[in-house]
N, C-alpha and C positions, 0 to 999 in steps of 0.2 A: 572816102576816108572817114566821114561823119558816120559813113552805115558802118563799118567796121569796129569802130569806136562804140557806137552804140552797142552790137550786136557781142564786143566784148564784155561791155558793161553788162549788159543781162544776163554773160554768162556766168558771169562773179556773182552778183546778186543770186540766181536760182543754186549755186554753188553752196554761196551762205545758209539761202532757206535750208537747204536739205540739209546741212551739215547741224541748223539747229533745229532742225524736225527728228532728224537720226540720234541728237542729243539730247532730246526732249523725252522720245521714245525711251531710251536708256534709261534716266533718271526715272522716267513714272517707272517703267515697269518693276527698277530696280527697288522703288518707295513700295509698289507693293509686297512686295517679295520679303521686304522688312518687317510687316505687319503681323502681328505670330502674336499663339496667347494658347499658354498652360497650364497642367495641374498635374500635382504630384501626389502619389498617397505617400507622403512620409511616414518614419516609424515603425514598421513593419516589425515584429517582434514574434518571439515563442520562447515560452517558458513553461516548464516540467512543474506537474503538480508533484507535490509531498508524501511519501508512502512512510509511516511511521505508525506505529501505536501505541497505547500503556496499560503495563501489567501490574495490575495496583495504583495505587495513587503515586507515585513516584518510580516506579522502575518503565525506564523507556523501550523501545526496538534497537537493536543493532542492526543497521543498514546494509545489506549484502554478503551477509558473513554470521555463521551461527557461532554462536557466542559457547568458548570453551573454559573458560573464567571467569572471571570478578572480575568485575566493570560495567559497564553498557549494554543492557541485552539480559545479564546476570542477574535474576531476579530472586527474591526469597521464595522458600517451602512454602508451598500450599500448607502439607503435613508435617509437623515435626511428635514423633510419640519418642517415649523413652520409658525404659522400666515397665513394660507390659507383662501380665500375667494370663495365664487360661482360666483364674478365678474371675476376674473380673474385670478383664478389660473387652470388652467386645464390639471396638471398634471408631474409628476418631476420623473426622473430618474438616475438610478447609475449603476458603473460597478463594477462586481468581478472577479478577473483575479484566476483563478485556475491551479495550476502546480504540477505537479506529481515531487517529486524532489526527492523521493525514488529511491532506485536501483530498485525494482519490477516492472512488468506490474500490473495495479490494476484496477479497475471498480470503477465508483464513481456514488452516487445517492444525489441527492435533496431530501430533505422534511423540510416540515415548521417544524419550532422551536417545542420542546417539552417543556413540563414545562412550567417554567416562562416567554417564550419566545413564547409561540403559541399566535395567535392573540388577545387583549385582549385591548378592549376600546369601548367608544359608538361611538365612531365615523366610525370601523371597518365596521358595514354594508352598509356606503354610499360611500364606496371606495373600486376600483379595483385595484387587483395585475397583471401585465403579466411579466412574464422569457422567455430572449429567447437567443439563444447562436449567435457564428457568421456561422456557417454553412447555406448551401443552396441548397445543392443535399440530394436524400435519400441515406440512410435512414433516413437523420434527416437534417430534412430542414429549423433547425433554431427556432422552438417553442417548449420549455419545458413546460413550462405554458400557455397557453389561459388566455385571460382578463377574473378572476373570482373574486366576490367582498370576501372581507376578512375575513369575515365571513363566507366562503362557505369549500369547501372540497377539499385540494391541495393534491392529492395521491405522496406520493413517486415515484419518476420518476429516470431511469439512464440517465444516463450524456454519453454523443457522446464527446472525445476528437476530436480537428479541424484538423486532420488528412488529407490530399488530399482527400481520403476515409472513412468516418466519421465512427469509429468503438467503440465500448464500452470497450475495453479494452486499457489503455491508456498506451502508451511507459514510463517508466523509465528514470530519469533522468536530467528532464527539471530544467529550473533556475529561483529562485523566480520572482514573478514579472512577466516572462512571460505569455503571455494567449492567443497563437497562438502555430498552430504546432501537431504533433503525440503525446506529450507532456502535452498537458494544452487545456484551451478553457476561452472567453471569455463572460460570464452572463450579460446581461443588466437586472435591477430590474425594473420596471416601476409601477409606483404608480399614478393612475387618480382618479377622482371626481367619484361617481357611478349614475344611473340614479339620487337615489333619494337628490343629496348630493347640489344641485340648490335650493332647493326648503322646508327641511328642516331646519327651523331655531333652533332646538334643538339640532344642530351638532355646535352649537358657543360654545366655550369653551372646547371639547369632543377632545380625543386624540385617536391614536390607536398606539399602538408598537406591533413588530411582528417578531420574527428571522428565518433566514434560514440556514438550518442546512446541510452541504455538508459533507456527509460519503465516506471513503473510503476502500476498501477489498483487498487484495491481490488478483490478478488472476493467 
């Protein structure tokens, strides 16, 4: 009876061990399990740089959309003449200051006005347009346009910023108004008499209006 007793007793006892050896195991293992250590890169972000410029000290870019009006985009005559003769007028000139004042590097091209703004008068075939910028080394040494009469065929041409190094992709940044620099460039418009504009008296009265249209692209 006594062995039995016993040999119950020790099996409750090894009963207990295991049950708190099997819960001993559980809890560590579980503590380790817990043990953890992170990092995050928070913040993660993108944001679009700026593509804008100015023409002049005060006329800005219109953003994706060429400008057919007054307003934004809508900039004053390089040229305005009036009352011109074949005595004595032989030829008037303007300047366009262009500055990249976007954060981007961008590429800029010329071309004559579209629309209601391409050349458009009788007086256009007896009169020459020439563009030219202030550079004087190549690659661009200063002539966007050649003297062509206004009537003729102005191709889309890119624009050289006045860089030390005249390069077509213009630096970011510049300040309206400016038109020197890695930045901007300065346009003279030149508007003369054409062979036949001496010697046609059917050019009295006859007008020409004409615009120039300066695009700009992200590069």
């Amino acid at each position: 009876m006594d062995r039995s007793r016993k040999a119950g007793r020790s099996l409750r006892v090894a009963a207990v061990l295991a049950a708190v050896v099997a819960s001993t195991a559980v809890v560590g293992w579980g503590g380790l399990a817990a043990w953890s250590a992170y990092t995050e890169n928070a913040g993660n972000s993108v944001a679009a740089g700026t593509l804008n410029h100015s023409n002049g000290a005060s006329c800005v870019s219109l953003l994706g959309t060429i400008p057919t009006t007054t307003g934004t985009g809508w900039c004053a005559a390089a040229v305005t003449i009036s009352a011109v003769d074949p005595a004595n007028w032989t030829g008037t000139s303007g300047t366009v200051k262009i500055s990249n004042t976007g954060s981007l590097k961008s590429t800029f091209t010329l071309s004559m006005g579209t629309g209601g703004q391409a050349p458009t008068g009788g007086l256009c075939p007896d009169l020459t347009l020439k563009v030219t910028d202030l550079n004087t080394i190549a690659p661009d040494t200063g002539t966007v346009w050649n003297t062509t009469a206004l009537n003729g065929t102005f191709t889309s041409v890119g624009l050289y910023s006045n860089a030390a190094a005249p390069i077509l992709s213009w630096t970011g940044g510049g300040a309206a108004g400016g038109g020197t620099g890695a930045t901007a460039n300065t346009f003279t418009v030149a508007v003369a008499p054409g062979a036949g504009f001496a010697n046609d008296s059917t050019d009295a009265g006859l007008t020409c209006t004409f615009g120039l249209l300066f695009s700009q692209t992200a590069a």
